[in-house]
C-alpha positions as CSV (number, residue, x, y, z in Angstrom):
1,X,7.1,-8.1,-52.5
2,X,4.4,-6.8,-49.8
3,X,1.5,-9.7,-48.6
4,X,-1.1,-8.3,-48.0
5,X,-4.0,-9.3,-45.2
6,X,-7.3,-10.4,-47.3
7,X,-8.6,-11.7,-44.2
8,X,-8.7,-8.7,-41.7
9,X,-12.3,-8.2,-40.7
10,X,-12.5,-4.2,-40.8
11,X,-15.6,-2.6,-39.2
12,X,-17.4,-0.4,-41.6
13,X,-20.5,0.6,-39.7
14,X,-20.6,4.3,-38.6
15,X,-19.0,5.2,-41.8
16,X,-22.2,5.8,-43.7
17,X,-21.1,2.5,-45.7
18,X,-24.2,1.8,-48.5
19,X,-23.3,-2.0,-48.0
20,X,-23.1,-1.9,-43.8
21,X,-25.2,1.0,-43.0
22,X,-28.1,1.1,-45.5
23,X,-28.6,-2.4,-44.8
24,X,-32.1,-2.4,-43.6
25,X,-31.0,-4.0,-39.8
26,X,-27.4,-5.2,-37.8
27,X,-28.5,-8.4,-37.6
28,X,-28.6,-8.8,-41.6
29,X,-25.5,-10.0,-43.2
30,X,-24.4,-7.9,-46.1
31,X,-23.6,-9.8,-49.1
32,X,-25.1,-7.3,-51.8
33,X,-24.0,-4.2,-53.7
34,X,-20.6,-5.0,-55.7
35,X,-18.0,-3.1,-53.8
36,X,-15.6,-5.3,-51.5
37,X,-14.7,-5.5,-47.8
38,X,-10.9,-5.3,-47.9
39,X,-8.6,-2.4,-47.0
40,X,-7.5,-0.2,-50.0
41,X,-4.1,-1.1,-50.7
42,X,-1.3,0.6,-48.3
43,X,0.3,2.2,-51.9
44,X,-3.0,4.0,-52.3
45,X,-3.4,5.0,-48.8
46,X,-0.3,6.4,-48.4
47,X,-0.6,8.7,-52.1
48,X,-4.0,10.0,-50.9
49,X,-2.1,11.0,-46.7
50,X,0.7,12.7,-49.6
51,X,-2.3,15.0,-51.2
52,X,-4.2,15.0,-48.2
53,X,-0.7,17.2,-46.8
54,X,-0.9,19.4,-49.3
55,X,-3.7,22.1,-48.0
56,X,-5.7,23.0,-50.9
57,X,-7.9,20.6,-52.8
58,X,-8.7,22.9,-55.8
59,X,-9.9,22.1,-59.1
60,X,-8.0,20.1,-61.3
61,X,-6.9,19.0,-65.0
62,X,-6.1,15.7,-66.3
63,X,-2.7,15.9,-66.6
64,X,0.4,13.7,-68.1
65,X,0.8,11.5,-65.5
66,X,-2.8,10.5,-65.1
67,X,-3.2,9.7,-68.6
68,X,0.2,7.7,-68.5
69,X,-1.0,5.6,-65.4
70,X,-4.1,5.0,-67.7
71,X,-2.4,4.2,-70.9
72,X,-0.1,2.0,-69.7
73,X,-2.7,-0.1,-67.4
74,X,-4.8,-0.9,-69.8
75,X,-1.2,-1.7,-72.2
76,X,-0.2,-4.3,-69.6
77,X,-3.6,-5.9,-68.1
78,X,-5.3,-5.9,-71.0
79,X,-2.7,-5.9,-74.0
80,X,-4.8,-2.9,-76.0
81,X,-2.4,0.2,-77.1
82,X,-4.3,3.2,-76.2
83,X,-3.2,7.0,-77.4
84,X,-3.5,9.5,-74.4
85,X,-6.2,11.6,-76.5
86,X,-8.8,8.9,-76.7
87,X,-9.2,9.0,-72.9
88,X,-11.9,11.2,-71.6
89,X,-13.6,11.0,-67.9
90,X,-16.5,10.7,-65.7
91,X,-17.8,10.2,-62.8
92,X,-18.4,6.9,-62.8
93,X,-19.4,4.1,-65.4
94,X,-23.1,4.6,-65.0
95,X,-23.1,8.0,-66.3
96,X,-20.8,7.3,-68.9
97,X,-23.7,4.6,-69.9
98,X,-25.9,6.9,-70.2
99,X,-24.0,10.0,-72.0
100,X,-23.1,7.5,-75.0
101,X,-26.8,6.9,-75.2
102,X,-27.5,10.5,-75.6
103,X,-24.4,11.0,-77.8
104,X,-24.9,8.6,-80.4
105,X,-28.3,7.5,-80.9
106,X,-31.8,10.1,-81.1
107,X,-35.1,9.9,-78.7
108,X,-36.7,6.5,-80.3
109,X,-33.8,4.5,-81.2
110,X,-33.4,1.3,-80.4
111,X,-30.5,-0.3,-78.3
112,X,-29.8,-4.0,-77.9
113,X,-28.9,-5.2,-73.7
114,X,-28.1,-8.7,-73.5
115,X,-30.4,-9.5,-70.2
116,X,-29.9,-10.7,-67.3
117,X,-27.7,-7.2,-66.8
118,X,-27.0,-4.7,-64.6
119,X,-30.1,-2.5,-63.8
120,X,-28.4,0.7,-65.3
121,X,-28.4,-1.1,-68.9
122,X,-32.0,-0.3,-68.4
123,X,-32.3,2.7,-66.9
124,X,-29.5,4.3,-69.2
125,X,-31.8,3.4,-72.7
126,X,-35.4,3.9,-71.3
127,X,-35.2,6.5,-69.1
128,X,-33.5,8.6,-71.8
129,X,-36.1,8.0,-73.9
130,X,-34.9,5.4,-76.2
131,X,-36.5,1.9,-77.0
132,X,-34.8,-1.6,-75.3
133,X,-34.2,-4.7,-77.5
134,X,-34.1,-7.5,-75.0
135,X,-31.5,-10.3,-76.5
136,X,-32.1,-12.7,-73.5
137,X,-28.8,-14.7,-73.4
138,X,-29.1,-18.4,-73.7
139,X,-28.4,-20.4,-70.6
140,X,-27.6,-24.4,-70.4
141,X,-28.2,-27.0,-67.6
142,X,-24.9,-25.7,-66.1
143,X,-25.8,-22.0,-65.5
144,X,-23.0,-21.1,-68.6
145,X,-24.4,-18.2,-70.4
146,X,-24.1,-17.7,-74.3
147,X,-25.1,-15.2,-76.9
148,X,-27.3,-16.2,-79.6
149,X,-26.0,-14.5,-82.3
150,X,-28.2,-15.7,-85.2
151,X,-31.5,-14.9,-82.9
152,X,-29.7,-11.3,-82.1
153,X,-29.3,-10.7,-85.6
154,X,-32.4,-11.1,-86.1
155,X,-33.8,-8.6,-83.6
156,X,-31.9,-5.7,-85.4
157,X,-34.2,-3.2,-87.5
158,X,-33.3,0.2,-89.3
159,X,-34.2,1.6,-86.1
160,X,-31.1,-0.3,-83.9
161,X,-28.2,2.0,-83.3
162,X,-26.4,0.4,-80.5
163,X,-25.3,-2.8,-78.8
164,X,-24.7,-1.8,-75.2
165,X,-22.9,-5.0,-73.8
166,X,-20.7,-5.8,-70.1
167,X,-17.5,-7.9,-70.1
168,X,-16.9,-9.4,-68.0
169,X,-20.4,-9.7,-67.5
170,X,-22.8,-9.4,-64.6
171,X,-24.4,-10.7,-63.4
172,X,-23.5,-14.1,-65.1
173,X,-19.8,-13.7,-64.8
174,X,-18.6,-14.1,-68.3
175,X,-15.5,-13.7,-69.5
176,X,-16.6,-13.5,-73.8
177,X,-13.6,-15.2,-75.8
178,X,-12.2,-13.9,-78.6
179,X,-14.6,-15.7,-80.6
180,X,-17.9,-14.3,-79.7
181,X,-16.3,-11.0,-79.6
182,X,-15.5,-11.3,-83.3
183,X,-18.9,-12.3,-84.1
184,X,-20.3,-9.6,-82.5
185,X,-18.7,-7.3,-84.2
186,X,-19.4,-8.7,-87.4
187,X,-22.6,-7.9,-86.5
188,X,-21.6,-4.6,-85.4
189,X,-20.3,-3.9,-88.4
190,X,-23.1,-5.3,-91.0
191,X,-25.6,-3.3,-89.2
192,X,-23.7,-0.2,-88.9
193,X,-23.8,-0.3,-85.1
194,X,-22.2,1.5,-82.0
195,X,-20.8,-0.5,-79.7
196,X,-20.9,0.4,-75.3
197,X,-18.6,-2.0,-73.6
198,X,-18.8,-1.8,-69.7
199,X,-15.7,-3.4,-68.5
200,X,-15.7,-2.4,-65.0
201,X,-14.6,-5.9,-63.8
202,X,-12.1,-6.2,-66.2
203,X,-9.4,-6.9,-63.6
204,X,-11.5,-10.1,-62.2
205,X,-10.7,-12.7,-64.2
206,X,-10.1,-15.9,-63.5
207,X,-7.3,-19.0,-64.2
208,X,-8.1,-19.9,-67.7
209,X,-9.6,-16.8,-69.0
210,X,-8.7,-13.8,-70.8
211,X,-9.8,-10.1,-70.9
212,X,-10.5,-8.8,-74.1
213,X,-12.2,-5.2,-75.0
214,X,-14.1,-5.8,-78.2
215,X,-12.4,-2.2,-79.9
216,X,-8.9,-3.7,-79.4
217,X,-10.3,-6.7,-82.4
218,X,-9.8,-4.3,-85.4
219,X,-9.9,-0.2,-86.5
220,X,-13.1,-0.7,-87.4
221,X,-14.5,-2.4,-84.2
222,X,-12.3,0.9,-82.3
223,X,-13.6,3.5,-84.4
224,X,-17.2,2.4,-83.3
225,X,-16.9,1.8,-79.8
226,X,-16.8,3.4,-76.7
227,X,-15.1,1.1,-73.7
228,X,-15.8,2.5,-70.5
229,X,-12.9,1.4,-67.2
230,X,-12.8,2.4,-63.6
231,X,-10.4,1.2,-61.0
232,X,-13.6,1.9,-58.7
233,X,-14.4,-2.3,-58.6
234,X,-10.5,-3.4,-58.7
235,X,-9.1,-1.1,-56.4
236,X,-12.4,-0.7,-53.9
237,X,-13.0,3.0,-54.3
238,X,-16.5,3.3,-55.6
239,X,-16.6,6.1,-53.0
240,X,-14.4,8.6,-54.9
241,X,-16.2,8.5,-58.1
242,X,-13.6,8.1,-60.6
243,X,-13.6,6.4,-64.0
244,X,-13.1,6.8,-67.6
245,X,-13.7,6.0,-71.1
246,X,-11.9,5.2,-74.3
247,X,-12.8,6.5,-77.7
248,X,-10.5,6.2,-80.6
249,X,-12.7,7.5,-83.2
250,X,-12.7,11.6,-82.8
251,X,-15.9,12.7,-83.8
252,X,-17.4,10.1,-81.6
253,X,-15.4,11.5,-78.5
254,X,-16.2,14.8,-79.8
255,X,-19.6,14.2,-79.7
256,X,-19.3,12.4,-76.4
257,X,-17.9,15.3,-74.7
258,X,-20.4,17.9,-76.2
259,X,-22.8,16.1,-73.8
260,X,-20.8,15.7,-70.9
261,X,-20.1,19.3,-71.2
262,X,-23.6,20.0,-71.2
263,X,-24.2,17.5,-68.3
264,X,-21.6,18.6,-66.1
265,X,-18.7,20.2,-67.3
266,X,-16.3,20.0,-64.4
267,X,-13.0,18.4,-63.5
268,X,-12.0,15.5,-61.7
269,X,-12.0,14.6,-58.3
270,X,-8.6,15.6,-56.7
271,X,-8.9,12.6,-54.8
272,X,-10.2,10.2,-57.4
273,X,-7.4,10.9,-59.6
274,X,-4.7,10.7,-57.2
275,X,-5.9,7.4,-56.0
276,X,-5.9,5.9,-59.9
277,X,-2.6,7.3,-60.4
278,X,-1.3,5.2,-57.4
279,X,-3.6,2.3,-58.1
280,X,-2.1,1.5,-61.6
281,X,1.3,2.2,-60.6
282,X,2.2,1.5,-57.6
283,X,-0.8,-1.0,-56.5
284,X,-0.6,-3.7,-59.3
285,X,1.3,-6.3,-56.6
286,X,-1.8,-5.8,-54.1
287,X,-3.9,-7.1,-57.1
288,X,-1.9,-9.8,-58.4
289,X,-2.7,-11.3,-54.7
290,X,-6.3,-10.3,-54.5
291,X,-7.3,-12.2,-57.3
292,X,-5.6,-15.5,-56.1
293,X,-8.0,-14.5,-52.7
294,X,-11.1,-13.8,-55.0
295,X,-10.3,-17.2,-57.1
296,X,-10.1,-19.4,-53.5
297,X,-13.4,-17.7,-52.4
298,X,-15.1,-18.3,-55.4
299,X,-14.0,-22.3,-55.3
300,X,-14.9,-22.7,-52.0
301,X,-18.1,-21.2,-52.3
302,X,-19.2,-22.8,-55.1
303,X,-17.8,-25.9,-53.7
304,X,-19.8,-25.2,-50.1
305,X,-23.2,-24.6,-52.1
306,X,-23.1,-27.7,-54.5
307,X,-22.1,-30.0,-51.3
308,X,-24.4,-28.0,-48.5
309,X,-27.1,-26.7,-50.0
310,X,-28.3,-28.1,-53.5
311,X,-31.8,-26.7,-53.8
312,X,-29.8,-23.9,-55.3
313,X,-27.7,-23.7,-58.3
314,X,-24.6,-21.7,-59.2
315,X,-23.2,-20.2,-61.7
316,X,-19.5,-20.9,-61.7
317,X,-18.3,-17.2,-63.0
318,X,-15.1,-16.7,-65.2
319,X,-14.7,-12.8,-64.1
320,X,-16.3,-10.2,-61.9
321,X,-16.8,-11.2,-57.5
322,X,-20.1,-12.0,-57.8
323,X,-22.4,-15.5,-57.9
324,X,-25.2,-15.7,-59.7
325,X,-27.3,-18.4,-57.8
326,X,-30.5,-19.9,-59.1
327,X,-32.8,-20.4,-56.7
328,X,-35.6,-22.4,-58.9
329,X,-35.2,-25.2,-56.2
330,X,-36.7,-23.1,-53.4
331,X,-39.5,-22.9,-55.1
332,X,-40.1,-19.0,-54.4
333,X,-39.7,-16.1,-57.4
334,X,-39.0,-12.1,-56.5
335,X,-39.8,-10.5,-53.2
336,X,-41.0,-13.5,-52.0
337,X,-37.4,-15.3,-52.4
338,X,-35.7,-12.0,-51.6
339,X,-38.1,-11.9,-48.1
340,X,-37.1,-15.7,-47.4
341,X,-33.0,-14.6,-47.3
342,X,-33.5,-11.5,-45.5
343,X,-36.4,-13.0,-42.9
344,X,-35.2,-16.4,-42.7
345,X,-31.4,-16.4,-43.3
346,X,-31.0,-12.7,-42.2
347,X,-28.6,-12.6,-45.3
348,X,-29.2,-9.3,-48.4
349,X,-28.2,-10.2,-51.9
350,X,-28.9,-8.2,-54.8
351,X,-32.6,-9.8,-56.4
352,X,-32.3,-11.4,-59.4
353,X,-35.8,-10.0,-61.3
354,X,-33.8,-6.4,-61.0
355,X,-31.1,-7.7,-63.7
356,X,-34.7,-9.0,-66.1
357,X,-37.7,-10.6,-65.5
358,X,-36.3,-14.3,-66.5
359,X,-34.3,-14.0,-63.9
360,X,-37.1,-14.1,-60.8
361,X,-35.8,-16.8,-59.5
362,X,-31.8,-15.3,-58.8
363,X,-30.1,-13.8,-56.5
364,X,-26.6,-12.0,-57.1
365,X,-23.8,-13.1,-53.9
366,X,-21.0,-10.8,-53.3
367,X,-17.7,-13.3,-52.7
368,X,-15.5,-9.7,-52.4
369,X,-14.9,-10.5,-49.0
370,X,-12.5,-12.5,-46.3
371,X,-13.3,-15.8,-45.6
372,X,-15.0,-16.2,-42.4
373,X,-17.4,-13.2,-43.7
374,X,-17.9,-15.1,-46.3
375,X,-18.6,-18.9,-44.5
376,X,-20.8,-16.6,-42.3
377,X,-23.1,-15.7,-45.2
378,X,-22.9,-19.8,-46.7
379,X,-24.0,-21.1,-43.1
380,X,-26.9,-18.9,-42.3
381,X,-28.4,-19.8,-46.4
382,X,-27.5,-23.3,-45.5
383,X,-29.7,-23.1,-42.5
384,X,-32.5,-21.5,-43.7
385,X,-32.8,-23.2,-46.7
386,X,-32.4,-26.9,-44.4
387,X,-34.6,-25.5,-41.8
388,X,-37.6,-25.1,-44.6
């Protein structure tokens, strides 16, 4: 078996890197946006030099051996049996969000987010003219988030159409068990109500934990759901704009693809595919080893911040890279508390506020990186926060 190198430091400035090179100023360490700092694995690498050879980079078609890399990934990491037919594309998970809003609910329909999430929850329902329910999770004294199905029950009208939910999640980093999966289809299914599952990080989870996508429960939890996957997150290529969704129930894909038709209409990037394709077949190894890197970062970190810096408290996450921290102890909210990590730590993390308003005292930390990057980051909050 390959070993592969989490700890190279690889210099991504000059690249036009979001993370490196939109990062305000050099001397700010990047610890932000949710892609990771490691070299794409060498399998990967070496399929895109193959297509690169070839000299025409036309369009393309989703063809057999795509939809076998794809069928059989999501077979082995996450024990659902998938038909080739129920996959259809996109260029990413954000606009998948957004097409099964405008697929399967009207202008004025009302969609449940479970908050603190991912900023394009929200963009994806109000900004296509829908209404957001807000089902705040519950959080106890040790950052560990939990639904409260009774009080989300309870928010549902004649006018909710859709749960739109993220597992793992982010930013909180749960991995939902088995059991709050089943009652939220119950829900689901009392109320008559599509399901969007994000499960981007599906491939970060953690010793003890256990992916599960909510349509693999029952038929009826698959024929209402759409469960959108990328290898973008897993496999660090964001950049090539590649992902897909899975939608068992055919007039629900049908109606899926009559907007993304109408949206874009257009194949796949050559690229993109070629990179899955090797990704889930060849590339598997690379991420077996990754996530025994990502599970030693997360211990140490959450380790270094409960022994060096106690004003703020983590959230110890079951999935996904990324630390939610809670930064109540510094006594600062929103910009101000983003200004203080940027001005006085020279650090960027993603601001909490931008995942829901309860959360204006978070900040999101990127642990999708080698070690000394990482300890770098740690210090300079360490000596900001002490130097207060």
């Amino acid at each position: 078996m390959n070993q592969y190198n989490f700890d190279e430091i690889i210099d991504r400035t000059g690249t036009d890197c979001l993370k490196w090179d939109d990062n305000g100023s050099p001397d700010i360490h990047p610890m932000w946006v949710a892609d990771m700092d490691f070299a794409v694995a060498p399998e990967i690498q070496a399929a895109m030099e193959r297509r690169l050879r070839h000299p025409v980079y036309g369009y393309t078609f989703h063809g057999d051996g795509l939809l076998d890399a794809i069928t059989s990934w999501v077979g082995r990491r996450y024990h659902w049996n998938i038909e080739k037919e129920w996959v259809e594309f996109s260029p990413g998970v954000v606009p998948a969000l957004s097409m099964s809003v405008l697929a399967f609910t009207n202008p004025g329909d009302r969609v449940i987010i479970m908050t603190p999430v991912y900023r394009p929850f929200y963009n994806s329902v109000r900004e296509n003219g829908r209404v957001i329910v807000n089902h705040q999770l519950s959080k106890d004294e040790n950052g560990y988030y939990t639904i409260d199905f009774d009080r989300l029950e309870s928010q549902i009208d004649k006018r909710t159409k859709m749960i739109m939910m993220c597992n793992p999640h982010n930013p909180a980093g749960r991995v939902w068990t088995r059991e709050e999966l089943t009652a939220l289809a119950d829900i689901a299914k009392r109320h008559d109500l599509i399901v969007v599952s994000d499960e981007i990080h599906a491939d970060f989870i953690y010793s003890g934990h256990e992916h599960i996508s909510i349509a693999s429960l029952s038929e009826d939890m698959a024929n209402r759901t759409v469960t959108a996957y990328a290898p973008s997150k897993t496999f660090n290529l964001a950049g090539l704009c590649q992902s897909y969704v899975v939608i068992p129930n055919p007039r629900m894909r049908d109606a899926y693809m009559a907007i993304y038709d109408g949206c874009m209409d257009l194949g796949s990037n050559v690229f993109g595919m070629t990179a899955l394709t090797a990704a889930y077949n060849e590339a598997e190894g690379w991420l077996d080893q990754l996530l025994v890197y990502l599970e030693a970062n997360r211990d140490y970190a959450v380790d270094y911040i409960r022994k060096n810096i106690p004003e703020i408290k983590v959230c110890v996450p079951e999935g996904t890279y990324l630390l939610w921290l809670d930064c109540a102890g510094l006594g600062l909210k929103n910009e101000e508390l983003n200004q203080f990590f940027l001005e006085k730590a020279k650090v960027r993390m993603n601001m909490g506020y931008r995942f829901g308003e309860q959360a204006d005292t978070f900040m999101r930390l990127n642990i999708g990186c080698p070690r000394a990057l990482l300890d770098e980051g740690l210090s300079r909050i360490e000596r900001a926060v002490k130097a207060r």
